[in-house]
C-alpha positions, 0 to 999 in steps of 0.5 A, a space after each residue: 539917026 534913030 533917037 536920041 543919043 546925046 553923046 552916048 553911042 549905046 542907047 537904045 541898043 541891046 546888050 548880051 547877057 555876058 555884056 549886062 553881067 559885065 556892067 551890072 553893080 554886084 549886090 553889096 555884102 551887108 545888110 539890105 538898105 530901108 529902100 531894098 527892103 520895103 521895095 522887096 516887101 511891095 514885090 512879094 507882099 504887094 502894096 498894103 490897102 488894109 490896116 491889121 490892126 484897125 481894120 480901115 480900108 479907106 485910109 489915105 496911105 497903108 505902111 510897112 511896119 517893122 515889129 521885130 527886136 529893134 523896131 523902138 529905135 527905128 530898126 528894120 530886118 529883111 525878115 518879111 515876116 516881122 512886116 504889118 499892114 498898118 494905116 498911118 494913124 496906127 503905125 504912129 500909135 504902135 511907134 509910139 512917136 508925135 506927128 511928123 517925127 522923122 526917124 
């Protein structure tokens, strides 16, 4: 026996593209979530390594920060456009909100 199935007779096999169009989850009609987004960003626009605002390089982590209409009360878009490269330190500034609050 080749692998591990456990249970499962089609792991490890290749599917047809008629078998993956099948089986794949359809793309839901609403908004994109957080997640999708921010995936999407780091896709296209890559992982961010310098903040636009301060100009550090050396930061321990680089976000995503929304600027569009909303993003007071924690609204994001799929307009990748409305994205800035931020340090941690500047995003919690721009944000306007204490250290360790959650959204």
């Amino acid at each position: 026996m080749r692998g591990n199935t456990n249970g499962r007779g089609n792991l490890g096999k290749r599917r047809t593209p008629e078998q993956r169009a099948r089986t794949g989850r359809p793309r839901s009609p609403g908004p994109a979530s957080y997640t999708a987004v921010h995936k999407r960003l780091n896709r296209e626009r890559g992982r961010p390594s310098l903040c636009e605002h301060c100009g550090t390089t050396t930061a321990k982590k680089f976000e995503w920060a929304y600027t569009g209409e909303g993003h007071e009360d924690g609204a994001w878009g799929e307009d990748l456009s409305q994205y800035r490269r931020l340090c941690t330190s500047c995003h919690l500034t721009f944000d306007k909100s204490p250290r360790g609050k959650r959204r």
